[in-house]
C-alpha positions as CSV (number, residue, x, y, z in Angstrom):
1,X,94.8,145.3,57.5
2,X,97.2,145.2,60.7
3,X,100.4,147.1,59.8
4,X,102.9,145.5,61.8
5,X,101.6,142.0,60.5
6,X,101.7,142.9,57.3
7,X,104.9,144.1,57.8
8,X,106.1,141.0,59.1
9,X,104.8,138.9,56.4
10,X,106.8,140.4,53.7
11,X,109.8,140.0,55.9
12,X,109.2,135.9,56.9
13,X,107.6,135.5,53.2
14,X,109.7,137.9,50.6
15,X,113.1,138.2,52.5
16,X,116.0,138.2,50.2
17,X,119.3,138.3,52.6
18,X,121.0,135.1,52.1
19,X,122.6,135.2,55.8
20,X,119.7,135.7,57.5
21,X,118.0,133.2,55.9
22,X,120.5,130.6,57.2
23,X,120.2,132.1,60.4
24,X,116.4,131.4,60.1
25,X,116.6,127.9,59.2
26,X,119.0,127.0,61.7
27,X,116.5,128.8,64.6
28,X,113.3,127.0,63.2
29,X,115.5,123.8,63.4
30,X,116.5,124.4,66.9
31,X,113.2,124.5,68.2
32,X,111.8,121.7,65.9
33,X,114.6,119.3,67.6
34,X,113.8,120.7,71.3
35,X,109.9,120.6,70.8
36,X,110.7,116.9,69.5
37,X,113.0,116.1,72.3
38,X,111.1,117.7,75.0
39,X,107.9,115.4,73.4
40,X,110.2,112.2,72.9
41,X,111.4,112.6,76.8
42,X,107.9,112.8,78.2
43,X,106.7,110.1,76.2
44,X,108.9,107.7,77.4
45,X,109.6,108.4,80.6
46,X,105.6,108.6,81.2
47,X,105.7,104.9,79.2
48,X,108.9,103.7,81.2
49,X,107.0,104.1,84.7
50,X,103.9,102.9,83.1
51,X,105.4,100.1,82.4
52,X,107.6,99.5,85.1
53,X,104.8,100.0,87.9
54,X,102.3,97.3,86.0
55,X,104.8,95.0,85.9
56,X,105.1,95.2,89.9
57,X,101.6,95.5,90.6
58,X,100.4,93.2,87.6
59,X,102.7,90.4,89.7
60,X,101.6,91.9,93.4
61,X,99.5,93.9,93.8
62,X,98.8,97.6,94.9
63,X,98.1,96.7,98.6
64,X,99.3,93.8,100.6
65,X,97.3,93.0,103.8
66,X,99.0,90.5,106.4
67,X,98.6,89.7,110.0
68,X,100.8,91.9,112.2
69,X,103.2,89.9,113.9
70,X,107.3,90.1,114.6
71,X,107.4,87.9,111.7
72,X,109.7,88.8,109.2
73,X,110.3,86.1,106.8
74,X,108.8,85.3,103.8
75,X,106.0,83.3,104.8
76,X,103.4,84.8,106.4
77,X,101.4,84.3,109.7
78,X,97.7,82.9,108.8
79,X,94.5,84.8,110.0
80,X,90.9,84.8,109.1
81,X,89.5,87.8,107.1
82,X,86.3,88.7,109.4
83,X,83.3,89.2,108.1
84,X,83.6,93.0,108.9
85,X,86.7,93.7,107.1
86,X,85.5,91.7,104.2
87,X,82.6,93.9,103.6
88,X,85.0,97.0,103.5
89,X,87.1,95.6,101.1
90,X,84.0,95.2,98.9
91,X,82.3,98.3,98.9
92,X,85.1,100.1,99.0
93,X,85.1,102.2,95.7
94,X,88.5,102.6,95.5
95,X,89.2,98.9,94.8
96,X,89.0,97.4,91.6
97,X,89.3,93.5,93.2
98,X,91.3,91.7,95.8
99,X,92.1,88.1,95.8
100,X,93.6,86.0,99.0
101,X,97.5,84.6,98.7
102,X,100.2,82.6,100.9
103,X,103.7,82.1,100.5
104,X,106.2,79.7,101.3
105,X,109.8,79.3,100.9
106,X,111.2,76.4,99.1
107,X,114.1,74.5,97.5
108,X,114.0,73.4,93.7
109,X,116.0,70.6,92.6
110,X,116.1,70.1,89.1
111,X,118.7,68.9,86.4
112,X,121.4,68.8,88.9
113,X,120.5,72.0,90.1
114,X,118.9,73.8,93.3
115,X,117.7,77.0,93.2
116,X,115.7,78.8,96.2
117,X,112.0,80.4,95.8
118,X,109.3,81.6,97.2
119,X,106.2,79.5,96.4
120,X,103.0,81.6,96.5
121,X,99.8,80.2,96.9
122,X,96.8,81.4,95.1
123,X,93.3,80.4,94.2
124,X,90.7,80.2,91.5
125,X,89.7,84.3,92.4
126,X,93.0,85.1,91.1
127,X,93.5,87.8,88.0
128,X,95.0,86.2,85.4
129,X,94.9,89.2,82.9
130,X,98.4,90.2,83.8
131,X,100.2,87.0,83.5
132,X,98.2,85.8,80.6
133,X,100.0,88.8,78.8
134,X,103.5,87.4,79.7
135,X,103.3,83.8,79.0
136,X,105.8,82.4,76.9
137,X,104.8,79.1,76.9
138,X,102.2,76.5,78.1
139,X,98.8,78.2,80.0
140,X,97.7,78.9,83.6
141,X,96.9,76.5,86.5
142,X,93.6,75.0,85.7
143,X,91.4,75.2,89.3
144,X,88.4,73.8,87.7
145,X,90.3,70.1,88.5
146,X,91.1,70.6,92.3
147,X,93.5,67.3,92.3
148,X,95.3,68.1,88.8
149,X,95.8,71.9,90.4
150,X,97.3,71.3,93.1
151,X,100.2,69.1,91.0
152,X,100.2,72.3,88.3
153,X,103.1,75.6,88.6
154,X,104.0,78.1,86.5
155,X,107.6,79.4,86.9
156,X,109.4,82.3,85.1
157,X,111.8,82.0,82.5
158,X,114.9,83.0,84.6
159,X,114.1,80.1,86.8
160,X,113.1,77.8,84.4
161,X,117.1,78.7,82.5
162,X,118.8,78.8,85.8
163,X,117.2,74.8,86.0
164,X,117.1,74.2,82.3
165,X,113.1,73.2,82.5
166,X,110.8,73.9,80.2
167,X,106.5,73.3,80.1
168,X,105.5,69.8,81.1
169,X,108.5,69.1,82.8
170,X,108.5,67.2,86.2
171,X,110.4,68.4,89.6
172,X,110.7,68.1,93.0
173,X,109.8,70.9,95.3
174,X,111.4,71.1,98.7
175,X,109.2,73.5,101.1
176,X,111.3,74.7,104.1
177,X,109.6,73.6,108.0
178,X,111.5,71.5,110.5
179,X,111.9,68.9,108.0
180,X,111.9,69.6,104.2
181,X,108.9,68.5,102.9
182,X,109.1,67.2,99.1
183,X,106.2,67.7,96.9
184,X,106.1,67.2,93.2
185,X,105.3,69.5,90.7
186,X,104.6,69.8,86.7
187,X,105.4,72.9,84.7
188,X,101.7,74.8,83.0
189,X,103.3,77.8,82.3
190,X,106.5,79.8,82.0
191,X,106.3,83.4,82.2
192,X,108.4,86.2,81.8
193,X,108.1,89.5,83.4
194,X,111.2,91.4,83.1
195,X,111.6,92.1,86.5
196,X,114.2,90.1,88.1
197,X,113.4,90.7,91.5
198,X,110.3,89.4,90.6
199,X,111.4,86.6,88.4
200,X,114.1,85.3,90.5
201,X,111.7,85.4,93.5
202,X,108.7,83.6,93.1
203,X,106.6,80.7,91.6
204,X,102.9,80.6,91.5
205,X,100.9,77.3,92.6
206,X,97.8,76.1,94.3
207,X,97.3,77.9,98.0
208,X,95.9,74.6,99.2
209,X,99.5,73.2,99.1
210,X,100.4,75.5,101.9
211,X,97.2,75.2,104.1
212,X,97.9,71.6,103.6
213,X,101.6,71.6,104.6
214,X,101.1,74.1,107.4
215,X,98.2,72.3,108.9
216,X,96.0,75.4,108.1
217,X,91.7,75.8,108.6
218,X,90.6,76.0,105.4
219,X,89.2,79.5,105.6
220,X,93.3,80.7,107.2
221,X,94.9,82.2,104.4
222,X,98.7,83.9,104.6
223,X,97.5,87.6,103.0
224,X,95.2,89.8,100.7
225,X,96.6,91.1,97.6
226,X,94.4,94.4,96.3
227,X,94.5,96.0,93.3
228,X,93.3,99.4,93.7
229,X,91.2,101.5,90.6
230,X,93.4,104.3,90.4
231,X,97.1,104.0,90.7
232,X,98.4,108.1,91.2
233,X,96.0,107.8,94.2
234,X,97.8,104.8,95.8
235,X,99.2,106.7,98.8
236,X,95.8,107.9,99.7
237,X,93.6,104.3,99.4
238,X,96.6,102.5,100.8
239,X,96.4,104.8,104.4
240,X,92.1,104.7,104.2
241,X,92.3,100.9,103.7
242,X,94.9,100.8,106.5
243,X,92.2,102.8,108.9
244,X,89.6,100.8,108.1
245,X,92.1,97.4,109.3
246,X,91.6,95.5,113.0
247,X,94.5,95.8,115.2
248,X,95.8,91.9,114.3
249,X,96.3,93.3,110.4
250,X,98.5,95.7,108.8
251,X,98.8,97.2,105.3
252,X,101.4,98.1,103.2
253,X,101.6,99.5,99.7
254,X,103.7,98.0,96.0
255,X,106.0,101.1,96.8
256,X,106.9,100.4,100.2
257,X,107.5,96.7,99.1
258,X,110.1,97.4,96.2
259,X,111.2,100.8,97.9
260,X,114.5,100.6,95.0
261,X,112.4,100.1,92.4
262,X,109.9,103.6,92.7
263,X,112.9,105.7,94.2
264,X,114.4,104.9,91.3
265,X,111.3,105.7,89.0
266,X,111.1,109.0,91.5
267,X,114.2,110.1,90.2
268,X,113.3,110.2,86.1
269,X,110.9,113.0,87.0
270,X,114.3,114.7,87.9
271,X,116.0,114.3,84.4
272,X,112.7,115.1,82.9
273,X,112.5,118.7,84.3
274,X,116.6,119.3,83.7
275,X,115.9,117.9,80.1
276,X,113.3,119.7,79.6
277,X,114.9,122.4,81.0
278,X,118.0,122.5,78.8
279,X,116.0,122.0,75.2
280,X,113.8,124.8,76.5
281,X,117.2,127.1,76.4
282,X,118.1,125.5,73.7
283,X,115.1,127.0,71.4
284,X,114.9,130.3,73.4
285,X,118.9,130.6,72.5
286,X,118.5,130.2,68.5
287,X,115.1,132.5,68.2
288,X,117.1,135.2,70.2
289,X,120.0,134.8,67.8
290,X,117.7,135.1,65.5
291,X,116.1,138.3,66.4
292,X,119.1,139.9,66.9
293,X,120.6,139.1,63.3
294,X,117.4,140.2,61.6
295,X,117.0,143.3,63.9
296,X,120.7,144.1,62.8
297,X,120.2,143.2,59.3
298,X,117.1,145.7,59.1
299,X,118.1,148.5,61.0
300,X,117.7,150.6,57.7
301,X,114.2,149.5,57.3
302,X,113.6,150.6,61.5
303,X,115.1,154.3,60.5
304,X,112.4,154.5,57.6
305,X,109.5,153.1,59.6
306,X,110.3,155.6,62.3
307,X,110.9,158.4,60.3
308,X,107.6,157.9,58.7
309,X,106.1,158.1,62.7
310,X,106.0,154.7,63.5
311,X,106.7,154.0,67.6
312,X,108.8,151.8,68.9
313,X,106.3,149.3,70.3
314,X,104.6,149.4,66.8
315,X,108.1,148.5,65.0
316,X,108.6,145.5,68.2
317,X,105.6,144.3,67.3
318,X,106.7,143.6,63.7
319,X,109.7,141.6,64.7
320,X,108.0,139.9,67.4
321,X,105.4,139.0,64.9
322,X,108.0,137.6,62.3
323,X,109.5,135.5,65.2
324,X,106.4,133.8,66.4
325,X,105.9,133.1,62.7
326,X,109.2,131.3,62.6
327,X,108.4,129.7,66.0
328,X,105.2,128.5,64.3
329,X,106.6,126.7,61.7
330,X,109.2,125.5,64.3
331,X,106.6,123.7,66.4
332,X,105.1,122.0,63.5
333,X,108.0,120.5,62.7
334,X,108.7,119.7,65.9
335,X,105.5,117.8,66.1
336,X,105.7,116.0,63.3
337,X,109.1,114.9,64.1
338,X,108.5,114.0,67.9
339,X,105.4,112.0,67.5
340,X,106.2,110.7,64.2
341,X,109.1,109.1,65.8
342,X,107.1,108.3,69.0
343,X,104.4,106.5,66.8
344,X,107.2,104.5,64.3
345,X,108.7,103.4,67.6
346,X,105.5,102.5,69.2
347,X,104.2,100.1,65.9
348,X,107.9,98.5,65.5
349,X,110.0,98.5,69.0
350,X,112.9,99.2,67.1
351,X,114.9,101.0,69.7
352,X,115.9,98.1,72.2
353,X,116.8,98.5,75.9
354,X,118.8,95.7,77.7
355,X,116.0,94.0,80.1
356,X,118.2,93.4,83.1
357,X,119.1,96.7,83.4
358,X,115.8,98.8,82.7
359,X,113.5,95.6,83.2
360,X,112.2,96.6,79.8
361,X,113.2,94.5,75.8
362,X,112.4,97.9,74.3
363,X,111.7,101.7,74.9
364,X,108.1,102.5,76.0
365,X,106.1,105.5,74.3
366,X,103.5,106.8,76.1
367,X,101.3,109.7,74.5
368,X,99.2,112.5,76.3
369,X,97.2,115.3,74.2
370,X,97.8,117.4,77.9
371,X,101.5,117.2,77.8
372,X,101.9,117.7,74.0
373,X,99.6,120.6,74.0
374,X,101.3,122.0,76.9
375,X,104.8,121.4,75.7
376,X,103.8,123.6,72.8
377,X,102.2,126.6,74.8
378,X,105.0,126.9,76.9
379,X,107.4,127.1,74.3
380,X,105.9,129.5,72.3
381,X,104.9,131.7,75.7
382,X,108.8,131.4,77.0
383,X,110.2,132.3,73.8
384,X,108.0,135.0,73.2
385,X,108.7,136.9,76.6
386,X,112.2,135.8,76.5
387,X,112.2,138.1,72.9
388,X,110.9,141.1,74.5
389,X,114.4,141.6,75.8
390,X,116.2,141.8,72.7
391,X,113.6,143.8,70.7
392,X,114.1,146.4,73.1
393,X,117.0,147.3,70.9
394,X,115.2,148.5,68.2
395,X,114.2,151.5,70.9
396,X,118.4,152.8,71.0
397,X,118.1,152.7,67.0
398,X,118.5,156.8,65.6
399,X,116.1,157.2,62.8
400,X,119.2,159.3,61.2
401,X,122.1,157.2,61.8
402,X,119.8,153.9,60.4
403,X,118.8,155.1,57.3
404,X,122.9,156.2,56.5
405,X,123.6,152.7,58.2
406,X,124.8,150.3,55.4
């Protein structure tokens, strides 16, 4: 049987010393309540950008091609994708799909009220999955009846409040050229994404309307919207499709298009690492305070051990045994309390968030068995070498003097 473990054991399991019990306890709790923090912040933060990015991206895409002109309205310029550039696009192993789009800016007068918009144009090759998930009420626009389609719109809920409208409703639509052009729409669907630049911005109809209204060929279309396979490798498949582009196009990724929106998600990472930072201390403060008290409390048992020839190291080894016990039962707790919580709030939404502000009705949880199981290691490896420095203490202790020490 190891000595020093043994050793330890009796101390963790048979200690009798009323203060350094309560000393115990309270360092077990402080690194149960940083573990569970440290898990709770990672969780959400990972869910919060999660989120946040697929509700940009769901809407918009990863990659936005265009034709590159000095244009820099809303609508865009038309072109023809070429038959070369088509091709790339579809064995291109990076994209999941790609679908074409237009957009055009436009006037809606409803109730007594006029509120401006972007009306993009899509067409039947358009992903629904997104948007399916955020309807509210009514359906999509049906393109399997090209003349009902191109009378169909889905709007978002901030629109359809700001204009009091609801699904079925009637309106008139006034697109912006030389002369407003009035066009009459009915409601499908109203959705709700939670982002209000996004909201605010746009409606979705038939792209024929703006072929139509711009006096378009029918194979002219305003853009490409691409939606890539694997979003952490954005930067990378945004620049290679850009290569791969003739001279009249240009590309340009989600992030460059909301620039507020990912700075702003680049700068959680930053109160990650300084939260993380500070429970980290936090647990490494308690288990030295800990050390030190039982160190203390047992200097009489360090005389005995080294009177009887045990070494320093050997009598370290006992303390830093009990202490990676305690931190032990500290990350089980820990656990249990950090993704207990993360799973109670993951089944109920119970924690809300104010959805103008974070674009979100609730706080995301987003679990990874890499981060939790790092969390853990890290922990007990910081601890653990921060207690070296303490237990170097028990080297100044006189065999003599402890064993007279009361």
């Amino acid at each position: 049987m190891n000595f020093e473990y043994f050793i330890a054991g009796r101390i963790a399991i048979k200690s009798e010393r009323t203060f350094s019990k309560l000393i115990v306890r309270i360092a077990i709790a402080g690194v149960m309540l940083s573990l569970a923090v440290m898990i709770l912040t990672i969780a959400i933060i990972k869910g919060f950008k999660t989120e946040i990015q697929d509700k940009a991206r769901g809407y918009l895409g990863d990659v936005q091609i265009t034709r590159y002109d000095l244009n820099n309205s809303f609508e865009h310029s038309p072109f023809v994708l070429d038959a070369d550039t088509k091709k790339q696009l579809q064995h291109n192993q990076n994209i999941e799909y790609y679908y074409p789009f237009a957009t055009k800016p436009a006037i809606l007068s409803a109730n007594n009220e006029i509120e401006g918009i972007n009306f993009k144009g899509i067409d039947k090759t358009y992903k629904w999955d997104y948007i399916k998930q955020h309807i509210i009420s009514g359906t999509i626009i049906d393109f399997r009846d090209s003349v009902a389609a191109m009378q169909e719109l889905l709007i978002s809920q901030y629109t359809a409040n700001r204009l009091k409208l609801k699904t079925g409703d009637d309106f008139i639509m006034y697109f912006v050229q030389n002369q407003l052009r009035p066009r009459k729409f009915k409601i499908v669907g109203i959705y709700d994404i939670g982002v209000e630049d996004i909201d605010k911005g746009f409606v979705l109809g038939n792209i024929n309307i703006i072929k139509r209204l711009n006096d378009w060929k029918p194979d002219q279309i305003g853009g490409i919207e691409i939606r890539t396979k694997n979003f952490n490798r954005l930067k990378v498949v945004a620049d290679g499709i850009y290569e791969q582009l003739p001279r009249n196009l240009r590309s340009y990724s989600i992030e460059e298009n909301f620039p507020n929106i990912f700075t702003w998600l680049g700068l959680l990472d930053v109160n990650t690492r300084v939260i993380l930072i500070l429970m980290l201390i936090v647990g490494v403060i308690n288990m030295v305070t800990a050390l030190l008290i039982m160190i203390l409390e047992r200097t009489n048992m360090i005389g005995m051990l080294k009177s009887f020839g045990a070494s320093n190291w050997s009598i370290m080894k006992i303390f830093l045994f009990n202490a990676a016990y305690l931190i032990g039962i500290g990350l089980l707790l820990g656990n249990i309390l950090g993704i207990g919580l993360g799973l109670f709030q993951q089944s109920t939404h119970i924690f809300k968030l104010n959805q103008t502000s974070y674009f979100l009705a609730y706080a995301p949880i987003e679990f990874h068995v890499t981060d939790i199981i790092g969390l853990n290691l890290i922990t007990v490896i910081v601890c653990l070498l921060v207690l070296i420095i303490p237990s170097f203490l028990i080297s100044k202790v006189s065999p003599l003097k402890a064993i007279r020490f009361k």
